[in-house]
C-alpha positions as CSV (number, residue, x, y, z in Angstrom):
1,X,26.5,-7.9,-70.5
2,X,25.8,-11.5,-69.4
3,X,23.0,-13.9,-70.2
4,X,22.5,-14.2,-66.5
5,X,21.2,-10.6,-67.2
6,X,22.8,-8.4,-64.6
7,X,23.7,-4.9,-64.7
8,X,26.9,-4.3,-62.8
9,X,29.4,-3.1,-65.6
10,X,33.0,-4.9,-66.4
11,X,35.8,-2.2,-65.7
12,X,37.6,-2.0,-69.4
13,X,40.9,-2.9,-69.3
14,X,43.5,-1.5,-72.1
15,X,44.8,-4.1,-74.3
16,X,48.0,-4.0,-72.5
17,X,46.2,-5.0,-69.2
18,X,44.7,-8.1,-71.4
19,X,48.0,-9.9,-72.1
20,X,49.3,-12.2,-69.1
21,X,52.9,-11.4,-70.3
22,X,52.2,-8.0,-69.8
23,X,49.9,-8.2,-66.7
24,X,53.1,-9.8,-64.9
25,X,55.3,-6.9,-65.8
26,X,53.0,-4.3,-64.9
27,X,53.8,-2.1,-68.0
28,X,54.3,1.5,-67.1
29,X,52.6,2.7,-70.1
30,X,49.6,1.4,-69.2
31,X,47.0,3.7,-67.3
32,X,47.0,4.3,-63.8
33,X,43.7,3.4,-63.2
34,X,43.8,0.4,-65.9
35,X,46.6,-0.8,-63.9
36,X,44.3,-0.2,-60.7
37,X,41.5,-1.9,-62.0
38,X,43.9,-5.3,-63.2
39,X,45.3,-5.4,-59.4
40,X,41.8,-5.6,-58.1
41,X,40.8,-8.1,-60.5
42,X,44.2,-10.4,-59.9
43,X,43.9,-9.9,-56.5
44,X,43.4,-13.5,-54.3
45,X,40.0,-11.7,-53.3
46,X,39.2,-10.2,-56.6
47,X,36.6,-13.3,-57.1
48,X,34.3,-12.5,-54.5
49,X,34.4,-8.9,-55.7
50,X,34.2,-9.3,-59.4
51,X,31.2,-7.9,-61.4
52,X,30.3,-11.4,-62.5
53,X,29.8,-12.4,-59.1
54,X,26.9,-9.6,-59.0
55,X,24.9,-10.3,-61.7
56,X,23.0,-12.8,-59.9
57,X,21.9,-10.2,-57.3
58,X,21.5,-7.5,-59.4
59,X,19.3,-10.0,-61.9
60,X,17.1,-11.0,-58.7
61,X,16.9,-7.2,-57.1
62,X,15.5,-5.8,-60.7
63,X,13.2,-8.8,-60.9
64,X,11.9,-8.0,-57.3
65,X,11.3,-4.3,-58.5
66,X,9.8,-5.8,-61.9
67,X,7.5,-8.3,-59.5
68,X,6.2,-5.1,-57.1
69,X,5.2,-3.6,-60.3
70,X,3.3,-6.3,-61.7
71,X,1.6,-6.8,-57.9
72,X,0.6,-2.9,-57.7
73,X,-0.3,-2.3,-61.5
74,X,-1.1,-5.1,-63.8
75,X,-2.2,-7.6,-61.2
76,X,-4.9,-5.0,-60.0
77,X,-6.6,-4.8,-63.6
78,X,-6.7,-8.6,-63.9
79,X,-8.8,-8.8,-60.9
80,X,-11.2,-6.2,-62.1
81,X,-11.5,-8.2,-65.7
82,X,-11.5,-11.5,-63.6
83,X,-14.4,-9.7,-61.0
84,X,-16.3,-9.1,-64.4
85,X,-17.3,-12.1,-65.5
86,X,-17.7,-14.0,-61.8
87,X,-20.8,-15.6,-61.7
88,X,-22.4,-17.7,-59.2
89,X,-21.9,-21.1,-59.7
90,X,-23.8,-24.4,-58.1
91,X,-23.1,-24.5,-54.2
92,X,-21.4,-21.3,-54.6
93,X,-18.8,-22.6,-56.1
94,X,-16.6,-19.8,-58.3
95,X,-17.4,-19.7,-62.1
96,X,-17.3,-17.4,-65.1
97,X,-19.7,-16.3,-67.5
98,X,-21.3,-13.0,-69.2
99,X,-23.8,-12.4,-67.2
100,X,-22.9,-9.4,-65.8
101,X,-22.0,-8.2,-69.2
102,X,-25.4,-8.6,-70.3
103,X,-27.1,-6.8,-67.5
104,X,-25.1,-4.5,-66.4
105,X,-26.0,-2.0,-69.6
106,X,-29.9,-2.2,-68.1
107,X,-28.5,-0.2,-64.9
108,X,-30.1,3.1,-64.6
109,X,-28.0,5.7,-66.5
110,X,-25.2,3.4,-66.9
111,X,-25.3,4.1,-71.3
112,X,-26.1,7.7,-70.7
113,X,-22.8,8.4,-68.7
114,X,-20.7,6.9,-71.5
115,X,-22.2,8.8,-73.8
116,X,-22.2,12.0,-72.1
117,X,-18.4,11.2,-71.2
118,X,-17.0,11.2,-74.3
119,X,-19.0,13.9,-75.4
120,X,-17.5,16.7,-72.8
121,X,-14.6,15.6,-73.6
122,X,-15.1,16.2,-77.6
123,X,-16.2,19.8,-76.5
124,X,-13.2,20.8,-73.9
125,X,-10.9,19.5,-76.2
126,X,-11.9,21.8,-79.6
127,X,-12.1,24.9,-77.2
128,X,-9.0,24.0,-74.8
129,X,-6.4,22.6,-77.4
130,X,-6.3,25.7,-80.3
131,X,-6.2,28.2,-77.6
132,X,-3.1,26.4,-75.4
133,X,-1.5,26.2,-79.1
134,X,-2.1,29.7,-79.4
135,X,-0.8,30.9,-75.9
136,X,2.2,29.1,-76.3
137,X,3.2,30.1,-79.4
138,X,2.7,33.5,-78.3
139,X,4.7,33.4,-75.6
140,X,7.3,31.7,-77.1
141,X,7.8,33.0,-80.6
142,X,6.8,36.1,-80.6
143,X,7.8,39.8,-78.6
144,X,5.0,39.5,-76.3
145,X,5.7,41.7,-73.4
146,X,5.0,40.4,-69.6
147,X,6.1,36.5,-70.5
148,X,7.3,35.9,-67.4
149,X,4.0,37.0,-65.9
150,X,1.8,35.2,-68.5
151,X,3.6,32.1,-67.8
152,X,3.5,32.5,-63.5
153,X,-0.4,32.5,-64.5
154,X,-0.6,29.2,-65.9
155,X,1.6,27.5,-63.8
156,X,-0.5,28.7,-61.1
157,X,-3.3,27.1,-62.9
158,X,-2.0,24.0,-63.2
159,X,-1.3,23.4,-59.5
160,X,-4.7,24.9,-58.0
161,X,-6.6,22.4,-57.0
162,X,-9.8,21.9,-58.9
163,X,-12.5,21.3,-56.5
164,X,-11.3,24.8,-54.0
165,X,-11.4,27.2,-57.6
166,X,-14.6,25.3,-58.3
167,X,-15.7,26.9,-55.0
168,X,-15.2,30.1,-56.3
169,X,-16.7,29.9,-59.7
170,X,-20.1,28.6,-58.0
171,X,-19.6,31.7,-55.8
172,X,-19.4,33.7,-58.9
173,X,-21.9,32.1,-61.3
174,X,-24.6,30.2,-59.4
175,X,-27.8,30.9,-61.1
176,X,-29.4,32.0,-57.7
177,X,-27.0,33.8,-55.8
178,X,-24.1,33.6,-57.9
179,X,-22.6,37.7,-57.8
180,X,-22.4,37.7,-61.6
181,X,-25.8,37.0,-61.8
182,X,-26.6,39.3,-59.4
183,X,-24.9,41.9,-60.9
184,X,-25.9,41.5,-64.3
185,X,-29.9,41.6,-63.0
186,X,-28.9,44.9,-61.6
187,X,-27.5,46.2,-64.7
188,X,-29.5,45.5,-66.7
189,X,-33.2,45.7,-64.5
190,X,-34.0,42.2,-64.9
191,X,-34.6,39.3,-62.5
192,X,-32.4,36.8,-62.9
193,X,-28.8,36.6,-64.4
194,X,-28.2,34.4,-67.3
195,X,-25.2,32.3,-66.2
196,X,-25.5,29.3,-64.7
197,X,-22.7,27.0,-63.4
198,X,-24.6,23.8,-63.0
199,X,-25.5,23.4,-66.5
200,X,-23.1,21.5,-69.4
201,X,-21.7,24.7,-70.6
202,X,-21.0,25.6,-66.9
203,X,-19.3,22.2,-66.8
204,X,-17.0,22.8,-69.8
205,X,-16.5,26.3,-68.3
206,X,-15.1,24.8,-65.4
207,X,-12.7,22.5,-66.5
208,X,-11.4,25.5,-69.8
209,X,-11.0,27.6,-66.4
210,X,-9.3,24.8,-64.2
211,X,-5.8,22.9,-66.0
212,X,-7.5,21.7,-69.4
213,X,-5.4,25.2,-70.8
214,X,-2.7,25.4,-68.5
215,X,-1.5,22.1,-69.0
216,X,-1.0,22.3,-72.3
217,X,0.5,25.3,-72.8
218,X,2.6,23.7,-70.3
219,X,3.4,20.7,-72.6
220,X,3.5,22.7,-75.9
221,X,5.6,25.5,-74.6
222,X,9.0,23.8,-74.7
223,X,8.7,22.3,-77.9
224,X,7.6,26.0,-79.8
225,X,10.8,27.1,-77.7
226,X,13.5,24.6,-79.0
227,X,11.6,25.0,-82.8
228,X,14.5,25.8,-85.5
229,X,13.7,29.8,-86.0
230,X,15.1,29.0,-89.7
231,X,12.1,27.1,-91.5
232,X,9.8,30.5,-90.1
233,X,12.0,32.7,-91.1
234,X,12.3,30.8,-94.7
235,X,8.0,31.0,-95.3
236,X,8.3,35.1,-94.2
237,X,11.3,35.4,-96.8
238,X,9.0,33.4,-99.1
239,X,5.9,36.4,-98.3
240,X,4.0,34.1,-96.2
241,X,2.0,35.9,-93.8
242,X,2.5,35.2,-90.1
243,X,-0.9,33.2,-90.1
244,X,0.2,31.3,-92.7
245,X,3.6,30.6,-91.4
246,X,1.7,29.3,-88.1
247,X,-0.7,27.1,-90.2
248,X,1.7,26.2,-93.0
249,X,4.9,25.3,-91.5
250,X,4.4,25.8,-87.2
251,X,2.1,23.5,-86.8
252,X,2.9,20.5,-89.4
253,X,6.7,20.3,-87.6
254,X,5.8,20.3,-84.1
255,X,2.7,17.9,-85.0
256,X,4.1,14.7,-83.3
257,X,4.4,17.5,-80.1
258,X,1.0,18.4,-80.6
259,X,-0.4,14.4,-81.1
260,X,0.9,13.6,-77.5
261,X,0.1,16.4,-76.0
262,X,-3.6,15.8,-77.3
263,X,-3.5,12.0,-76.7
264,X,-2.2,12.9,-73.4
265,X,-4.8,15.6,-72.7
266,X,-7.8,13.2,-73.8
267,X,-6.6,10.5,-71.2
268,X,-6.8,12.8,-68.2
269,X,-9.8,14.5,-69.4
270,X,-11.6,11.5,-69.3
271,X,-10.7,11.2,-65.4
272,X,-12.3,14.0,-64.6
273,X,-13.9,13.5,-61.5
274,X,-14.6,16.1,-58.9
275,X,-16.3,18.7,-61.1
276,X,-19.0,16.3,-62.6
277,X,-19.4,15.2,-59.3
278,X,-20.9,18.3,-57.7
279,X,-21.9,20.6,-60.8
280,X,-23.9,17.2,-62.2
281,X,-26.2,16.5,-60.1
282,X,-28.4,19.0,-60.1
283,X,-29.2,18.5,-63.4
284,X,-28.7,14.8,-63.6
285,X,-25.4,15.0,-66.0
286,X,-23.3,12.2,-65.0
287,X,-19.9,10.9,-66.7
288,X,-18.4,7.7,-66.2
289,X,-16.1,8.5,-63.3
290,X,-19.2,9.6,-61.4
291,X,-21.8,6.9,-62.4
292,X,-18.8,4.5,-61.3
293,X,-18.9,6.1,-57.8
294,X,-22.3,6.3,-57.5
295,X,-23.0,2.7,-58.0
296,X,-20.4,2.0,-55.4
297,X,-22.3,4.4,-53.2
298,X,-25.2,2.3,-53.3
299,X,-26.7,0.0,-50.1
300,X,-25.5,-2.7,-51.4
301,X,-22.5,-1.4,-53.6
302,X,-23.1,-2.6,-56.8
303,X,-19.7,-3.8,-57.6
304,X,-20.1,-5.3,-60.7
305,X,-22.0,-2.9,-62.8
306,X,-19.2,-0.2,-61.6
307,X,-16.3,-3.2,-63.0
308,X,-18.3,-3.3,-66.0
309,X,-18.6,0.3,-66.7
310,X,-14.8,0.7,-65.7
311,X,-13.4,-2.0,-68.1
312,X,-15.6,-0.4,-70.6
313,X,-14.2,2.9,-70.4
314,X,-10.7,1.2,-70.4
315,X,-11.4,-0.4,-74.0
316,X,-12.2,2.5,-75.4
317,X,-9.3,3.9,-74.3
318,X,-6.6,1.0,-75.5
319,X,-5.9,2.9,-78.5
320,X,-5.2,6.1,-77.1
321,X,-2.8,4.1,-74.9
322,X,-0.7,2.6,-77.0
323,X,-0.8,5.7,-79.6
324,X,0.8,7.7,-76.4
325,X,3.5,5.1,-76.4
326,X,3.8,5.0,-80.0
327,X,4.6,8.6,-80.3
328,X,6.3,9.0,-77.3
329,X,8.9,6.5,-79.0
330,X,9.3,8.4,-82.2
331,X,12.2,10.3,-83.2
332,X,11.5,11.2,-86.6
333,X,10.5,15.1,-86.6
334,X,14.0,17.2,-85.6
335,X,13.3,20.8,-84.2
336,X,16.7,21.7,-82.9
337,X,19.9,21.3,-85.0
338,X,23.2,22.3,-84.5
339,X,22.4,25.7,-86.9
340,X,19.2,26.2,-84.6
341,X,18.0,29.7,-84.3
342,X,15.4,31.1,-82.4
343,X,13.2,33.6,-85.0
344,X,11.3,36.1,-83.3
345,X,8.1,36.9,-84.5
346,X,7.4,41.1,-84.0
347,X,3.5,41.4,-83.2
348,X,4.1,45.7,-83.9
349,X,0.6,47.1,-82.7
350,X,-0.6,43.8,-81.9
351,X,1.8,43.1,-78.6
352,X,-0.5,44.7,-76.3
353,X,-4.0,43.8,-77.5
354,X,-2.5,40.2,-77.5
355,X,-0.9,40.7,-74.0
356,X,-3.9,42.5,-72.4
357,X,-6.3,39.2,-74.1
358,X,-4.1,36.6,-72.5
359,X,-3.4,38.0,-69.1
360,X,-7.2,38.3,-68.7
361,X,-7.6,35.1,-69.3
362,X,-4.6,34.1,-66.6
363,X,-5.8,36.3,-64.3
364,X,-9.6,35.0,-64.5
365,X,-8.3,31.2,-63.9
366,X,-6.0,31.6,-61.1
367,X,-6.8,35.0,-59.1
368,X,-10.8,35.2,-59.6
369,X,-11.3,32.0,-58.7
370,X,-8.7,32.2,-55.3
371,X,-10.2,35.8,-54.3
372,X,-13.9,34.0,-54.3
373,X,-12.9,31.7,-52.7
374,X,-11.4,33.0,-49.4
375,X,-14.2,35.6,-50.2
376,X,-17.0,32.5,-49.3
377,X,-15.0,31.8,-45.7
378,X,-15.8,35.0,-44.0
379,X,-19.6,35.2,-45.3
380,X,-22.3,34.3,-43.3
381,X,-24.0,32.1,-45.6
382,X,-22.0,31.1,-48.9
383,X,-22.9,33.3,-51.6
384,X,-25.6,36.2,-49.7
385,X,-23.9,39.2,-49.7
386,X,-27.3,41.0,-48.5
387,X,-27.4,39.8,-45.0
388,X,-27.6,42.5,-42.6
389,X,-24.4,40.4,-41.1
390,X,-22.4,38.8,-43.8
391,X,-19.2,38.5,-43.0
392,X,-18.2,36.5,-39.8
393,X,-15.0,34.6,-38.5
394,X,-17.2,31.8,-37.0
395,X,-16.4,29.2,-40.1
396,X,-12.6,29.5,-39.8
397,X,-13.0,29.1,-36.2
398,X,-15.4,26.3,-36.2
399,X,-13.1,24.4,-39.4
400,X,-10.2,24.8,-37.1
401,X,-11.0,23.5,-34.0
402,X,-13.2,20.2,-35.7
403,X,-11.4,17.1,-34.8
404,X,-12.5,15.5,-38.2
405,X,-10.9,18.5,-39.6
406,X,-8.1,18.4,-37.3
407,X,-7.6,14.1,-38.4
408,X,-8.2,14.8,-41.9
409,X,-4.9,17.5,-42.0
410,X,-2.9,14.8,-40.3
411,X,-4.0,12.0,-42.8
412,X,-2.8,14.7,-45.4
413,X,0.5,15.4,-43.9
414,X,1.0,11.6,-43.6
415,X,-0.3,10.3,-47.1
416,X,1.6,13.4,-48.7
417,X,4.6,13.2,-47.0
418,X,4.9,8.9,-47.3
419,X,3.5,8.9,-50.7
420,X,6.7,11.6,-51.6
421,X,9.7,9.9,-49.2
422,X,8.8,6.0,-50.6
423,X,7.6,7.1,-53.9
424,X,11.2,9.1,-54.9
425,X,13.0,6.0,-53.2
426,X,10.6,3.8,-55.8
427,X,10.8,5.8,-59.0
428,X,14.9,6.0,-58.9
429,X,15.1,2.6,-58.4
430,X,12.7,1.8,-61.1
431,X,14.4,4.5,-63.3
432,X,18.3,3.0,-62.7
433,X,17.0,0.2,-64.0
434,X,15.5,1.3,-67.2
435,X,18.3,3.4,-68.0
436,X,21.8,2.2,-66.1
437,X,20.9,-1.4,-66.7
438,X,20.3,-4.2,-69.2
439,X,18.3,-6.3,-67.4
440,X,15.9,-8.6,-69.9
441,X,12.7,-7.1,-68.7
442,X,13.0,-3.5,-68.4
443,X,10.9,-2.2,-71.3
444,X,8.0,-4.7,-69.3
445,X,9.1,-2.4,-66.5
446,X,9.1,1.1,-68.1
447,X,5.5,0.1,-69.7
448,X,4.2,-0.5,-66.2
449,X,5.4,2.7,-64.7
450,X,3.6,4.6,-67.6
451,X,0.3,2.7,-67.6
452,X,-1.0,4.7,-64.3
453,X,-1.2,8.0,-66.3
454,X,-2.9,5.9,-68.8
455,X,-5.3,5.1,-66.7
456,X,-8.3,7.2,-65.3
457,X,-8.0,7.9,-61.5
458,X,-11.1,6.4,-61.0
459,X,-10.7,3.2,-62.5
460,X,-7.3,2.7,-60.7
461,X,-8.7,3.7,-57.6
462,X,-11.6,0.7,-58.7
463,X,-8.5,-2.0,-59.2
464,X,-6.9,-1.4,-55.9
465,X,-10.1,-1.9,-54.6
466,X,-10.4,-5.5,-56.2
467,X,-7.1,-6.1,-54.5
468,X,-7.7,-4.6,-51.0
469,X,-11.2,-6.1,-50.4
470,X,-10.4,-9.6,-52.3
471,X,-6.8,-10.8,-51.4
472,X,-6.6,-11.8,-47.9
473,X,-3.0,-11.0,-47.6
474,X,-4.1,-7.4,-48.3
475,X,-7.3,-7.3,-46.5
476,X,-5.8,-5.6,-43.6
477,X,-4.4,-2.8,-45.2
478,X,-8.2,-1.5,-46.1
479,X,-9.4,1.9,-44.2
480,X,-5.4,2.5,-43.6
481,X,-3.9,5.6,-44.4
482,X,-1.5,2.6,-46.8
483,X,-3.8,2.1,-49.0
484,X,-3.9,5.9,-49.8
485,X,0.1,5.6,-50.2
486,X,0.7,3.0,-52.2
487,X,-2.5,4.8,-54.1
488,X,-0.7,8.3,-54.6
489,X,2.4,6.6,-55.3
490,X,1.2,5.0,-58.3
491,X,-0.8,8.5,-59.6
492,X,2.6,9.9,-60.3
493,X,4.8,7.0,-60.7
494,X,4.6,7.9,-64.7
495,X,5.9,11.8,-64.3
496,X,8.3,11.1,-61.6
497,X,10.3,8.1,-63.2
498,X,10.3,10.1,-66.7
499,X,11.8,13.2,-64.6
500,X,14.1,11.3,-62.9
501,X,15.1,9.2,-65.8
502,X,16.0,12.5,-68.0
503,X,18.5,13.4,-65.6
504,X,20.2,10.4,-64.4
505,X,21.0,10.0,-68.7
506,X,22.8,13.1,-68.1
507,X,25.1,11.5,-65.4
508,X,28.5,9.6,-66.6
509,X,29.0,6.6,-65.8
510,X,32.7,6.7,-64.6
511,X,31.6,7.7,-60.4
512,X,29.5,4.1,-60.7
513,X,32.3,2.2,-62.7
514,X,34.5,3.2,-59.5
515,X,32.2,1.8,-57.5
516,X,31.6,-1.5,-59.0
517,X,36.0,-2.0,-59.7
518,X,36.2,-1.5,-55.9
519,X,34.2,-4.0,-54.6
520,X,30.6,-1.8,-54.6
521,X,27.6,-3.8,-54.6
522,X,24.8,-2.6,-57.3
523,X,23.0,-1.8,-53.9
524,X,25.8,0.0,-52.3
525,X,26.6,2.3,-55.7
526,X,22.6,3.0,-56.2
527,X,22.3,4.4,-52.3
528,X,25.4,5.7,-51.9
529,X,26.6,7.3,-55.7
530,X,23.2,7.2,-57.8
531,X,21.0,9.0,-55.5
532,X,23.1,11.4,-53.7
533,X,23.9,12.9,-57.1
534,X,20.5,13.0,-58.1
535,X,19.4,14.8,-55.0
536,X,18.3,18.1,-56.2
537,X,15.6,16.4,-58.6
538,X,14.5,13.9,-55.6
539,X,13.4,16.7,-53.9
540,X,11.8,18.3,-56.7
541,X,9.8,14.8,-57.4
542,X,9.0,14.2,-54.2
543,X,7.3,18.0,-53.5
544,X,5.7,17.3,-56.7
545,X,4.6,14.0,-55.5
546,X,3.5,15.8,-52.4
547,X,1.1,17.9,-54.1
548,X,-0.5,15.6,-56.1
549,X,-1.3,13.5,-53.2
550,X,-2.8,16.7,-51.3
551,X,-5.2,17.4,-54.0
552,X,-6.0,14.1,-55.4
553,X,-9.6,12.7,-55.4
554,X,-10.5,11.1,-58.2
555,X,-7.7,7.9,-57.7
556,X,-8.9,7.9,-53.6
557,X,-12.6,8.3,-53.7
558,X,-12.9,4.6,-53.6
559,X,-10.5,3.8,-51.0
560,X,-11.0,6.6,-48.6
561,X,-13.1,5.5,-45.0
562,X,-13.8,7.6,-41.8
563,X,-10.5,7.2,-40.5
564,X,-8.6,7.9,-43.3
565,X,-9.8,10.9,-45.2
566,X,-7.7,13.5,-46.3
567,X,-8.5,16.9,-47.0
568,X,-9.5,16.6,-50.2
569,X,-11.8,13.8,-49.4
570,X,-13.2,16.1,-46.2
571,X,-14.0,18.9,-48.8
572,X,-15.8,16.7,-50.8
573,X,-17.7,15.5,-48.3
574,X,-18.7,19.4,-46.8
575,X,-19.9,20.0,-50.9
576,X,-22.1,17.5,-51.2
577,X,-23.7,18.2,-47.5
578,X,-24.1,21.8,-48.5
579,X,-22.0,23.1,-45.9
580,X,-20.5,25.2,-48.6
581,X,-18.6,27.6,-45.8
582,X,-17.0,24.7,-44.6
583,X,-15.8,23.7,-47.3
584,X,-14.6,27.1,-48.7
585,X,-11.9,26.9,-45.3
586,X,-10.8,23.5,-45.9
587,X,-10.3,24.9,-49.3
588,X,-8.4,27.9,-48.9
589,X,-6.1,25.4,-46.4
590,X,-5.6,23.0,-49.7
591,X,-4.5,25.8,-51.8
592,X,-1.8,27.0,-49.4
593,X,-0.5,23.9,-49.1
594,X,-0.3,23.0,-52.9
595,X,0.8,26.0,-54.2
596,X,4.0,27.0,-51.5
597,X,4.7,23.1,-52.6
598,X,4.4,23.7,-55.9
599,X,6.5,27.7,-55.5
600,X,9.2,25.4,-53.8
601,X,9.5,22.8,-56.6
602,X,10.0,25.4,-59.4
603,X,12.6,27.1,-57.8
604,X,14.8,24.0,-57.6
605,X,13.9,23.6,-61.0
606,X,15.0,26.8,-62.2
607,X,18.2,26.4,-59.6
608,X,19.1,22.9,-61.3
609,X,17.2,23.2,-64.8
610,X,15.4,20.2,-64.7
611,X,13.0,19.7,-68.0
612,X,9.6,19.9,-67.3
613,X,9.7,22.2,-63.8
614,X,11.3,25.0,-65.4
């Protein structure tokens, strides 16, 4: 490698190739492709081709990528802690102070929303994490009948979308009309159910119900899968119960598995976003996410109290950051060796009961929830199944032909489709430089493409805002359909580099090394070697990528204006209006998209076996 920091590779010549003697007489023992190599390099326009005359645009393309990264990610958060301390200075000239740090914490609710924050998380997380542990390990070390069923159901989960199921669980559940409640009055002769979906338990019901489970069994799963069946097999030898073998020896090996997963798990839980925002009001239960949008709802938007609030949130969180990229560095707990062995665990008269338990569970997160949903589209009024006419067509037909409606698919299309074509160009390029390189700054550059799914949507959203409304260069951009691009492209930037990355290590080298001996540019191999053989993961990144942006609102709300919202956005909007019917259609249209996305996406991952889609 030189110190001018470039990536394109030397082609090695044999020792024979080395000596000028021997280069003269072209020694027949040498290789082919050695000898290949020296004729290209001795050649009178070997110079202009040669690898060292690369390194300085190779050095200046990664340092392009590296500068686009620090633009989009890091320069974004330094405006919001810049924004915080602004002050007013004399003639309104700009100066800093704490001023806004010391009032900010008198806003109306602003303490409150911390608080109750961290304390749903605390809740979801003791329910959610021991029963994804559970699950998995079921499913993958034990005889459980119906796994490939079981594990449909969660993937399911965790692509719904989880404002539409939302839909249906208010459907189900709301304490006036909700069809539980009505049920149970009937029952039982009394006049009023007992659930209630707007309350905090109805809150941690919803997101337990939504992808707080399904993603981690999602995480878990492979690494109970790849577990050496040995060590197990060892404690049951020993007369260790299965309990205790779980407890005992289970859990303790796959513990840095389980760390990340729940460092993971906590980050995006804080995000949450669109459930707060319409099962909170009611009862005046705001989190952070929401309180932030709310004060930026105001007439006038009160900026800096929702900066405050933000960078507030993001302290708190600087731990779990760097403990995510602590552990996701560590290497020092080996599952799989080369004696592995997967030990099956017989559950005897327990395989059914545990079956029947867990695909009632599946089945009330992912098909309750839908059925409600496209249930609510063809009532006459959301949730009144007493109505001498209760079903009608009229919503789907009224959704349908409404030109916001009509503008809002299109800016979904759009945003979806851009944010999955520019962000699979962006993630391989940023990935063939972490891993096919050895450019000086490319652990800066992998740190940047994982701090986006370190941070809430929320407060990203909050930082492109900074940079939209405050940089004239960007001003422009603001109420575009770009803004929701570049946006969406950064919400996944973290999962589609990682997936790309663990494939491209997979690739030799030798197609590339051809490349550069025959006068390739590192451009030239990238588009024309690099990508093509990653194609079948592209696709799979960019569908993924798709999705994401078709359901995202958290990372948007801030950047979203009337001729730019998405569907998402639009459904929102029909929610918090009270045009529940509405809503319900948009949707139903939200979950067909995502999911035949999503169905897509897993079957190239189970065609090509790519980690993490399988």
């Amino acid at each position: 490698m030189s110190r001018t920091g470039g990536w394109a590779p030397l082609p090695r010549l044999c020792a024979a190739e080395r000596s000028p003697a021997r280069r003269r007489r072209r020694d027949a023992s040498c290789s082919e492709g050695c000898a290949f190599a020296m004729a290209e390099v001795a050649s009178p326009g070997a110079a202009a081709r040669s690898p060292f005359r690369r390194l300085r645009p190779g050095t200046l393309g990664a340092s392009v990528v590296l500068l686009v990264m620090l633009v989009l990610v890091a320069y974004p958060l330094v405006l919001l802690v810049e924004a915080s301390f602004l002050v007013e200075g004399a003639g309104g000239a700009k100066a800093y102070g704490f001023e806004l740090w010391r009032t900010a914490w008198d806003a109306p609710g602003l303490v409150p929303s911390i608080v109750n924050t961290f304390y749903r998380v605390v809740v979801t997380e003791v329910i959610a994490f021991p029963a994804a542990i559970l699950i998995a390990w079921a499913v993958a070390r034990t005889d459980l009948p119906g796994k490939k069923l079981i594990d449909a159901f969660f993937w399911i989960a965790f692509f719904l979308p989880a404002l539409p199921v939302l839909m249906g669980w208010i459907l189900l559940f709301d304490p006036q009309y909700g069809l539980a409640n009505q049920a149970w009055a009937y029952l039982f002769g009394v006049e009023k159910g007992p659930f209630d979906i707007y309350t905090f338990s109805g809150i941690i019901f919803a997101h337990i119900a939504a992808r707080s489970v399904a993603a981690k069994y999602i995480f878990l799963s492979p690494a109970f899968r790849n577990l050496d069946g040995a060590m197990e097999e060892a404690s049951r030898i020993a007369g260790a119960s299965p309990l205790r073998t779980l407890l005992r020896i289970v859990i303790p090996v796959l513990m840095p598995a389980f760390l990340i997963t729940l460092c993971i798990s906590l980050i995006h839980s804080l995000e949450s976003f669109e459930i707060e925002l319409v099962l909170g009001p009611p009862t005046n239960f705001y989190v952070f996410s929401t309180k932030i949008y709310q004060f930026i709802q105001e007439d006038p938007p009160m900026f800096g109290v929702a900066t405050v609030l933000g960078l507030a949130i993001l302290a708190s969180m600087l731990p779990l950051i760097f403990w995510q990229q602590y552990l996701s560095h560590q290497r020092s707990y080996v599952t799989v060796t080369s004696h592995f062995s997967l030990n099956i665990l017989r559950l005897r008269g327990w395989r059914w009961p545990t079956f029947a338990t867990i695909a009632a569970f599946g089945t009330l997160i992912t098909v309750v929830p839908v059925v409600f949903l496209v249930m609510g589209t063809f009532m006459s009024l959301y949730g009144h199944f007493g109505l001498a006419e209760a079903w009608t067509l009229d919503h789907w037909e009224t959704v349908l032909a409404d030109p916001p409606m009509l503008r809002a698919t299109g800016n979904t299309l759009i945003m979806g489709g851009a944010a999955a074509l520019f962000g699979v160009f962006w993630y391989s390029l940023v990935a063939y430089i972490s891993v096919r390189t050895r450019f000086a700054a490319r652990g800066v550059l992998d740190f940047l493409s994982w701090l986006p799914a370190s941070l809430p949507g929320i407060i990203l959203g909050l930082a492109l805002l900074w940079v939209f409304l405050n940089v004239e260069l960007f001003q422009p951009l603001y109420g575009t359909i770009v803004v929701l691009v570049v946006a969406c492209i950064l919400n996944s930037i973290s999962t589609g580099v990682q997936l790309v990355k663990s494939n491209m290590v997979q690739l030799g080298r030798d197609l590339e090394e051809a490349s550069f001996i025959t006068g390739g540019s590192w451009a030239y191999t990238f588009r024309r070697i690099v990508l093509p053989l990653l194609g079948p993961v592209l696709i799979a990144v960019g569908l993924l990528t798709f999705v994401s942006a078709a359901r995202n609102v958290s990372t948007i709300a801030m950047l979203v204006a009337s001729d730019n919202r998405p569907l998402a956005m639009l459904q929102v909007d029909h929610i918090v209006d009270g045009t529940f019917e509405a809503g319900a259609v948009v949707g139903v249209l939200i979950v067909l998209l995502t999911l035949g996305i999503a169905v897509i996406a897993r079957m190239i991952g189970r065609r090509f076996g790519f980690s993490g889609l399988r």
